[in-house]
C-alpha positions as CSV (number, residue, x, y, z in Angstrom):
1,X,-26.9,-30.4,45.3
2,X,-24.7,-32.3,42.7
3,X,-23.2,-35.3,44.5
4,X,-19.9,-34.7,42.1
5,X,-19.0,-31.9,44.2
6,X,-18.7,-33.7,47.2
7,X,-14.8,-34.3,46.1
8,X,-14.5,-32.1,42.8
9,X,-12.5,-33.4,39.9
10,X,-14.4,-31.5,37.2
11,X,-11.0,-30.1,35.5
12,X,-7.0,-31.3,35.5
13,X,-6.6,-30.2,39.0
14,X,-8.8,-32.6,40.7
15,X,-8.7,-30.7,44.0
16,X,-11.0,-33.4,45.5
17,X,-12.5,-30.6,47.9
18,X,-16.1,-30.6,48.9
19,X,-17.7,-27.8,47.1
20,X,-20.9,-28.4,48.4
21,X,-19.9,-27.5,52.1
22,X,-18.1,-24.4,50.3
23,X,-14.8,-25.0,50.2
24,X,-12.7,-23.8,47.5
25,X,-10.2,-25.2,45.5
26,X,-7.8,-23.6,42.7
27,X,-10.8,-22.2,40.6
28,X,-12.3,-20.7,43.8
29,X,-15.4,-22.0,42.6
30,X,-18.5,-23.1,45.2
31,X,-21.4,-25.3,44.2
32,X,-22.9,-21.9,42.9
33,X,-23.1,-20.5,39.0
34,X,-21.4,-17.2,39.2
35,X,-21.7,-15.2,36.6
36,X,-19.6,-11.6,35.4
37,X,-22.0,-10.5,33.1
38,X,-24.1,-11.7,29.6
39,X,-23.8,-9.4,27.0
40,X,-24.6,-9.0,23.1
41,X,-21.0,-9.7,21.7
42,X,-19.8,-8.8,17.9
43,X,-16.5,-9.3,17.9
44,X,-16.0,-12.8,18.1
45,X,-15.1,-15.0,14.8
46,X,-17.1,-13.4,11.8
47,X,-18.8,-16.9,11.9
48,X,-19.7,-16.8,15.7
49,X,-20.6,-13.5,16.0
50,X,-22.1,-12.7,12.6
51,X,-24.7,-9.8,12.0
52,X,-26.6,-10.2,15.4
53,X,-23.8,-11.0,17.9
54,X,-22.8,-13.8,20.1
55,X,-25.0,-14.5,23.2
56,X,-22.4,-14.6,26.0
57,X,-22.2,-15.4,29.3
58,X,-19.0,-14.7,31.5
59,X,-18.1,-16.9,34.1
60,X,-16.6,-16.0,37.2
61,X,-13.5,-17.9,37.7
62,X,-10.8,-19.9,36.1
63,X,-8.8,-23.0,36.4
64,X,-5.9,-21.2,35.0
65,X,-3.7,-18.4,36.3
66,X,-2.5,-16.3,33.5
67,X,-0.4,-13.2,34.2
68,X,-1.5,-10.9,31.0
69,X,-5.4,-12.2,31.5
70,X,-7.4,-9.2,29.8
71,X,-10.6,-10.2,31.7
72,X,-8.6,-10.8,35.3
73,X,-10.8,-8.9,37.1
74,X,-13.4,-11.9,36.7
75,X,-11.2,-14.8,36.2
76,X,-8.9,-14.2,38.8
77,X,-10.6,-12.0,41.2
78,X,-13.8,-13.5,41.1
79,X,-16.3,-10.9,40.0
80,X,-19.8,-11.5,39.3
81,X,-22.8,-12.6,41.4
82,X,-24.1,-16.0,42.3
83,X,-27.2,-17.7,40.2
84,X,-29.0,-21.0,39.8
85,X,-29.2,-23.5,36.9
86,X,-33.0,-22.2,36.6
87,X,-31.2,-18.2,36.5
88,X,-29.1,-19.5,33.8
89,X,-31.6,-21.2,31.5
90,X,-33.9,-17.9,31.6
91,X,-30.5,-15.9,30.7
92,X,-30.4,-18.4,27.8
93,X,-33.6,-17.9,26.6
94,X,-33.5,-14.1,26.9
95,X,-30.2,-13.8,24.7
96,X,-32.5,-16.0,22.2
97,X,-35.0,-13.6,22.5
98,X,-32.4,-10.6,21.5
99,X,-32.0,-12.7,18.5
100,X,-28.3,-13.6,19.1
101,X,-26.5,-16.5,16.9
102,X,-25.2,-18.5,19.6
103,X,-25.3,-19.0,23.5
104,X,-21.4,-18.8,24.3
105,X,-19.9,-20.1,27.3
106,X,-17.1,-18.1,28.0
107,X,-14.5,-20.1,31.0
108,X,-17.2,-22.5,31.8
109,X,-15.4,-25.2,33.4
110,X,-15.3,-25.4,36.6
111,X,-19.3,-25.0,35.8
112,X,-19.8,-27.9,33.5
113,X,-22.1,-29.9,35.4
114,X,-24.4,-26.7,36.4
115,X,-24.7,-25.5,33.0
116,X,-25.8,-28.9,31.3
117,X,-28.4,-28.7,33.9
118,X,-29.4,-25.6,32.7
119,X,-29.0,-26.5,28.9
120,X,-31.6,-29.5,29.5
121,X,-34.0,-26.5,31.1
122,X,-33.9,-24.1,28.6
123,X,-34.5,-26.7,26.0
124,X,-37.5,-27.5,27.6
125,X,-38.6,-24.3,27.6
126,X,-37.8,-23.4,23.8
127,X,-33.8,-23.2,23.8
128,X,-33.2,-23.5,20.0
129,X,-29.6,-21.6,19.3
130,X,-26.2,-23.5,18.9
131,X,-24.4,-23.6,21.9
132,X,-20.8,-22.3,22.5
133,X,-18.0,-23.8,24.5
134,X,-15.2,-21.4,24.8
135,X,-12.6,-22.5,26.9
136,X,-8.9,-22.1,28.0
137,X,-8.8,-26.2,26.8
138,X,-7.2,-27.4,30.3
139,X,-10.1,-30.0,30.6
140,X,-10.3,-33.6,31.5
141,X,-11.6,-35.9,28.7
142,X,-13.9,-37.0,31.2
143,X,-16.1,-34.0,31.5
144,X,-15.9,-32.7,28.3
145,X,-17.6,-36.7,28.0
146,X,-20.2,-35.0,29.8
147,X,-21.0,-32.5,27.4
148,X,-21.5,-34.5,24.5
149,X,-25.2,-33.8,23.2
150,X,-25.2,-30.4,24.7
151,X,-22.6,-28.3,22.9
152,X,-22.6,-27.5,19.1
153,X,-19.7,-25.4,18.7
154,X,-15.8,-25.9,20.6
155,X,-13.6,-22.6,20.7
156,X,-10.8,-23.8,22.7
157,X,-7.7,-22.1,22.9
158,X,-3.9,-23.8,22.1
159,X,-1.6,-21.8,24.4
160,X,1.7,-23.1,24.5
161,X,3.8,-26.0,22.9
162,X,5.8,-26.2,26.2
163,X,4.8,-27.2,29.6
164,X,7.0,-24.5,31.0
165,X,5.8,-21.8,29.7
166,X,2.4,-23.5,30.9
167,X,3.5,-22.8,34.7
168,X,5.4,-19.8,33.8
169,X,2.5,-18.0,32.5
170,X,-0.7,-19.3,33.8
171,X,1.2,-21.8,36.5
172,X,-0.2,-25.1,35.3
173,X,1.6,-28.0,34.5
174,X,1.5,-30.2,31.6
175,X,-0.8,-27.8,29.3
176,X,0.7,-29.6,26.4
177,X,-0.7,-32.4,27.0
178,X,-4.0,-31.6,28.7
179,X,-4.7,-29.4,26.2
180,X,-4.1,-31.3,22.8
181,X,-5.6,-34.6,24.1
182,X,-9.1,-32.1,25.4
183,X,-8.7,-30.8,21.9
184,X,-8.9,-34.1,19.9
185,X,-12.0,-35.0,22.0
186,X,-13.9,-31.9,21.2
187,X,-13.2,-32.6,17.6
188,X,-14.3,-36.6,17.5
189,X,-17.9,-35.2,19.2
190,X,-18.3,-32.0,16.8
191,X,-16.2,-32.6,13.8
192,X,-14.6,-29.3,11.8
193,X,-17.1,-26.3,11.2
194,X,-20.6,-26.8,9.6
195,X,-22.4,-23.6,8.5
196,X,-25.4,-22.7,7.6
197,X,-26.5,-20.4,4.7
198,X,-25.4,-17.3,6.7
199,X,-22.1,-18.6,7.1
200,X,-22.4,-18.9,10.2
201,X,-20.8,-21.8,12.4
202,X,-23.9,-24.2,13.6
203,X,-21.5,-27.2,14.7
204,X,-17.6,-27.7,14.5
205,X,-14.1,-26.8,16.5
206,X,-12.3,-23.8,16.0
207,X,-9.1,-23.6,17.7
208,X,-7.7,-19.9,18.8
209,X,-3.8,-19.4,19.9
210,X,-3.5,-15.6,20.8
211,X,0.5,-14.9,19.9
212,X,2.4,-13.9,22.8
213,X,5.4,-10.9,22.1
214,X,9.1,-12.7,22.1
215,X,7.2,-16.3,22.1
216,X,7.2,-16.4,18.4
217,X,8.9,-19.9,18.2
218,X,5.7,-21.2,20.6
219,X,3.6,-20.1,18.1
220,X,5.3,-21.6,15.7
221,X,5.0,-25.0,17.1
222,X,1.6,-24.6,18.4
223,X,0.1,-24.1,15.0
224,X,2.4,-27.0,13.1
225,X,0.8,-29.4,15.9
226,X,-2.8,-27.9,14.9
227,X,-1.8,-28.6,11.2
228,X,0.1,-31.9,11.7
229,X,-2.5,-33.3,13.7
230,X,-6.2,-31.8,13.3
231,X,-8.1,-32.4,9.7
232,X,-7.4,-29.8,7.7
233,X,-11.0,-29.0,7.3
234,X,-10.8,-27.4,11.8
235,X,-10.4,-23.9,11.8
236,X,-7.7,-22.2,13.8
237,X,-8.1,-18.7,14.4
238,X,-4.7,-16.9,14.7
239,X,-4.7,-14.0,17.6
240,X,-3.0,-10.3,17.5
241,X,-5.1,-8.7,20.0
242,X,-2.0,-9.1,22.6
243,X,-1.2,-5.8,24.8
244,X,0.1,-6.3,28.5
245,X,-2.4,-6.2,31.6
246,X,-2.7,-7.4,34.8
247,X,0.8,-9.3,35.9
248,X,2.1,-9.3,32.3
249,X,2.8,-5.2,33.3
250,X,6.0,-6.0,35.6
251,X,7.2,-9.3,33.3
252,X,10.2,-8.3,30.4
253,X,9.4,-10.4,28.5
254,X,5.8,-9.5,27.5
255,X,5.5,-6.3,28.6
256,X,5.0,-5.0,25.3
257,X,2.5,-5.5,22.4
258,X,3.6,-7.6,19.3
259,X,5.9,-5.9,16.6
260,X,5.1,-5.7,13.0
261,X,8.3,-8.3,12.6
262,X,6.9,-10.6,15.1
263,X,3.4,-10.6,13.4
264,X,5.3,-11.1,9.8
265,X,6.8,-14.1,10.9
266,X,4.0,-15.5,12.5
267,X,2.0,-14.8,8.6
268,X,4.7,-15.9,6.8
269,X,4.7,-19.2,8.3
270,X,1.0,-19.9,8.0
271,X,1.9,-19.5,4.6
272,X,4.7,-22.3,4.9
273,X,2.5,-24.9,6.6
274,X,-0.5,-24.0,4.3
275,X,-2.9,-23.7,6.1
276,X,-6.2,-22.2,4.9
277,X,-9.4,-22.8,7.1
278,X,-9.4,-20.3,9.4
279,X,-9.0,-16.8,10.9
280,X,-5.8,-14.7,11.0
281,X,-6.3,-10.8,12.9
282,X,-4.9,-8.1,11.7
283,X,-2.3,-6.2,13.7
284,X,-2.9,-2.8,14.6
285,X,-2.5,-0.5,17.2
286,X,-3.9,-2.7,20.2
287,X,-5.4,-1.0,23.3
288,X,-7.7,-2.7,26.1
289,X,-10.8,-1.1,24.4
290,X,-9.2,-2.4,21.1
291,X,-12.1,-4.3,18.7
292,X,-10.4,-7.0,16.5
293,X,-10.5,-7.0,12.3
294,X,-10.2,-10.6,11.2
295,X,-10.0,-11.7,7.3
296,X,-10.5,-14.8,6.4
């Protein structure tokens, strides 16, 4: 039993409920793991993903509530099944054993303090692969704190320059904020990217922002504050990948994939701000089993 779930204030929420005793707050998360599934994934960032695929594990649950969520059925409806830290260390060392890149944590937040107790067993027991944090990026400071020592790698997503769309879209308030300031902390413990002679990613932040259809101009200033106020040398992975599920199906506004004049604007200003260190998709013709291309 982890005493810190007694009155839970792992993420920007702070529900203050009593996991332990299972009650839920806005994640709908117990004292439990739960897990969607662990897979062998390859289309990640070339870097993360490589020749042998990213480790990942799929955690039940989420902090946010985002209408066009492509992976709802776990996030929001809480697929998956119930494990323990010990559970989670052995999945660990099995994707090691499968001769993955990386272990990536995919929505692991309102699991932060499980999962560095299963880091610290699966070290013990031979855990040697770089360690991915892939998260939605509406954390506290104060648990990412946590982390420090256990995670190598950051892939947090920049949604949305305004708080509005924020609660419009996942129903959250002050992203902006959350978001940016959990950014900057996951760069002061991990720095920009470090690679090995593979190319691939062994420590570092890279920051995603998947571009939302008639949100062009949110785009536009989520990447100037990446440029403006990250060192050049982060990478930012720019997102096409967009098509309409879940909620986004009834809402006007993004009930459509992007246009080739929506992507063009989005390219032509990376161009204007410069920046270079990174990942920009290609668009094509998007559907849910849709694999991404990225060039670098």
């Amino acid at each position: 039993m982890l005493q810190e779930l007694n009155n839970c204030k792992i993420c920007p929420h702070q529900c203050n409920i009593n996991r332990n005793n299972g009650k839920i707050g806005r994640c709908k998360a117990t004292d439990k793991i739960k897990i969607a599934l662990y897979s062998i994934h390859n289309f990640e960032e070339p870097c993360i993903s490589g020749k042998n695929g990213s480790g990942t594990v799929f955690f039940s649950n989420c902090n946010l509530n985002c209408v066009y969520c492509q992976n709802y059925e776990i996030s929001q409806f809480g697929k998956g099944k119930e494990i323990s830290a010990e559970e989670l260390a052995e999945i660990f060392l099995k994707q090691q054993e499968n001769n993955v890149e990386n272990i990536n944590l995919v929505t692991p937040t309102s699991y932060v303090l499980q999962i560095i107790e299963a880091i610290k067993i699966a070290k013990q027991k031979g855990l040697k692969l770089p360690i991915v944090y892939n998260t939605n990026s509406y954390e506290k400071v104060e648990t990412l704190q946590l982390l420090e020592g256990y995670i190598d790698i950051y892939l947090p997503d920049l949604k949305y320059s305004e708080n509005k769309l924020g609660k419009e879209l996942s129903n959250v308030d002050n992203y902006f904020e959350i978001a940016t300031k959990a950014i900057k902390e996951m760069v002061r413990q991990v720095g920009a990217p470090v690679f090995n002679e593979n190319g691939m990613v062994k420590k570092g932040v890279i920051v995603r922002h998947l571009v939302l259809p008639n949100y062009i101009e949110n785009s536009k200033k989520v990447l100037k504050w990446l440029y403006d106020n990250l060192p050049k040398e982060v990478y930012i992975s720019i997102m096409a990948q967009y098509f309409p599920t879940y909620k986004a199906k009834e809402n006007a506004k993004i009930n459509r994939k992007l246009t080739n004049e929506e992507w063009n604007k989005i390219e032509n200003y990376i161009e204007k701000l410069g920046i270079e260190n990174g990942y920009v998709q290609e668009l094509g013709d998007h559907e849910e089993e849709y694999v991404p291309k990225w060039e670098y």
